[in-house]
PAZAPA-4460 file (N, C-alpha, C; in steps of 0.05 Angstrom, whole numbers, plus 32768, in hexadecimal, padded with zeros to 4 digits):
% residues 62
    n_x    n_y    n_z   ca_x   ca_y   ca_z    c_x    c_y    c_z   seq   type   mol
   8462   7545   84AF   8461   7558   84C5   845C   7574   84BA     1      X     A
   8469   757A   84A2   8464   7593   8498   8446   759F   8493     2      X     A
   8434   758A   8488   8412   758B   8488   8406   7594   849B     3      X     A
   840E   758E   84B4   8407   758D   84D0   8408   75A0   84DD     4      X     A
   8425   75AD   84D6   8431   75C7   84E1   8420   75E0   84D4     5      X     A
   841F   75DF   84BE   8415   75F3   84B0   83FD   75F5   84BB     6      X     A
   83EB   75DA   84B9   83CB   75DE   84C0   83C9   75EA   84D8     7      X     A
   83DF   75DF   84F0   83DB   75E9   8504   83E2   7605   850E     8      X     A
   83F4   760C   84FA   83F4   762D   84FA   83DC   7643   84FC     9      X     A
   83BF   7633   84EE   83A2   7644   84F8   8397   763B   8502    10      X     A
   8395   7621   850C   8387   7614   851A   838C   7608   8531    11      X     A
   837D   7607   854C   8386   75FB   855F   838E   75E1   8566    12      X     A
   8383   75D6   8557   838B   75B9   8553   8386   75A8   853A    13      X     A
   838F   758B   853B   838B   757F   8513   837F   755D   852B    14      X     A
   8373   7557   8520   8366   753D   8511   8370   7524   850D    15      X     A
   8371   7514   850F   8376   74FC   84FD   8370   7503   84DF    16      X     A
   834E   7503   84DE   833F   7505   84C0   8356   7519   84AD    17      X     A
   8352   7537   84BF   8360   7551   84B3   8380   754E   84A9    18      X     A
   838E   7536   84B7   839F   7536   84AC   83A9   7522   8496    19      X     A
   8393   7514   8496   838C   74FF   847A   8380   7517   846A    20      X     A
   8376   7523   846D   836C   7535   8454   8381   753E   8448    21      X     A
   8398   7550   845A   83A4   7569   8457   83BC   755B   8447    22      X     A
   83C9   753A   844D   83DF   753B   8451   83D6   751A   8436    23      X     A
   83C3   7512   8432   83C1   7505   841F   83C9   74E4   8421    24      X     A
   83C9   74E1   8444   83D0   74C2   8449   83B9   74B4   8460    25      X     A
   83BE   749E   845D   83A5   7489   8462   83A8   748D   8482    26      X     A
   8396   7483   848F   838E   747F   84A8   83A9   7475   84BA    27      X     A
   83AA   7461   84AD   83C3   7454   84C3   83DC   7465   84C1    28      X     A
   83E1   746E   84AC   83F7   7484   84A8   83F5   749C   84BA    29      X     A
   83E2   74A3   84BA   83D8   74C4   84C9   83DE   74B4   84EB    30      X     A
   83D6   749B   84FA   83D8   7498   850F   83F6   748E   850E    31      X     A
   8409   748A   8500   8422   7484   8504   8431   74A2   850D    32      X     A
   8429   74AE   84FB   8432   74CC   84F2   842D   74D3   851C    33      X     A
   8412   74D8   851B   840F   74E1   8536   841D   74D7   854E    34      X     A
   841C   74B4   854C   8431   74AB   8566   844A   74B4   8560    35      X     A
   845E   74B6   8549   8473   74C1   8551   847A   74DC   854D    36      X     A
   8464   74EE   8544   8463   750D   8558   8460   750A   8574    37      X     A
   8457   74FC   8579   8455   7500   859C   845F   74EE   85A9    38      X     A
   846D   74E3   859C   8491   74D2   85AE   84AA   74EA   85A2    39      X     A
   84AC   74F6   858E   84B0   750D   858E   84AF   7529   859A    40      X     A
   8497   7528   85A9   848D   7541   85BD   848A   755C   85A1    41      X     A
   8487   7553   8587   8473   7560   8571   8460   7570   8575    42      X     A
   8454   7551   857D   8432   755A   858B   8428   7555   85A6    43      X     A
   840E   7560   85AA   8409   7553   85C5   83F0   7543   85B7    44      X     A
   83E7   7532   85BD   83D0   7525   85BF   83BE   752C   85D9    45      X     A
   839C   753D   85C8   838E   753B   85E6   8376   752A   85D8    46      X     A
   8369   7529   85EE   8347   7516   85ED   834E   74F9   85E6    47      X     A
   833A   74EF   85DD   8338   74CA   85D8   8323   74BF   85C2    48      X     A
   8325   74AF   85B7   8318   749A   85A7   8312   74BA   858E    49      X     A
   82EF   74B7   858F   82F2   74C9   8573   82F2   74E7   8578    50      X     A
   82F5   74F1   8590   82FE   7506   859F   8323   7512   859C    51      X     A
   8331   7505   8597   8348   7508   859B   8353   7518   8589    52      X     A
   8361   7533   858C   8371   753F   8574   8390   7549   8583    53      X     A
   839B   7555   8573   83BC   755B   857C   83B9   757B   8578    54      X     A
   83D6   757C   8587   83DD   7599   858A   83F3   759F   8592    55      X     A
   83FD   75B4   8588   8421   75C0   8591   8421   75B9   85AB    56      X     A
   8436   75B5   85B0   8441   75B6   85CE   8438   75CF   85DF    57      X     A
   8441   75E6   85D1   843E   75FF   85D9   8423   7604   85D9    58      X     A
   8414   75FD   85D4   83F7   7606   85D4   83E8   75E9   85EE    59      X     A
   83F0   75D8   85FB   83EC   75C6   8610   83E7   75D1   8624    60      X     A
   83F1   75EB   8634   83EB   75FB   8646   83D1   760B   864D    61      X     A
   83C7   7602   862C   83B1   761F   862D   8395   7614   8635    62      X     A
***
């Protein structure tokens, strides 16, 4: 989560890919990571298929 947080400190949103880059774990890891940020309420998940990236809660409004 810490990879995530940080990246998302300049950026509006992270990736699947970006957080396999940033954070140094495989595919299926980065989508585990994401479902339980957002059964968490972490993240939000927006868009779909290869469209889809996350984002603070706090930034969902905008």
């Amino acid at each position: 989560m810490d990879a995530a947080l940080v990246f998302l400190k300049t950026n509006p949103s992270i990736r699947n890919s970006k957080l396999r880059e940033i954070a140094g774990v495989e595919y299926d890891q980065a989508i585990t990571f994401f479902n339980r940020a957002i059964l968490e309420k972490s993240l939000v998940r927006k868009g779909h298929s290869s469209g889809t990236h996350y984002i603070l809660p706090n930034r969902s409004e905008k």
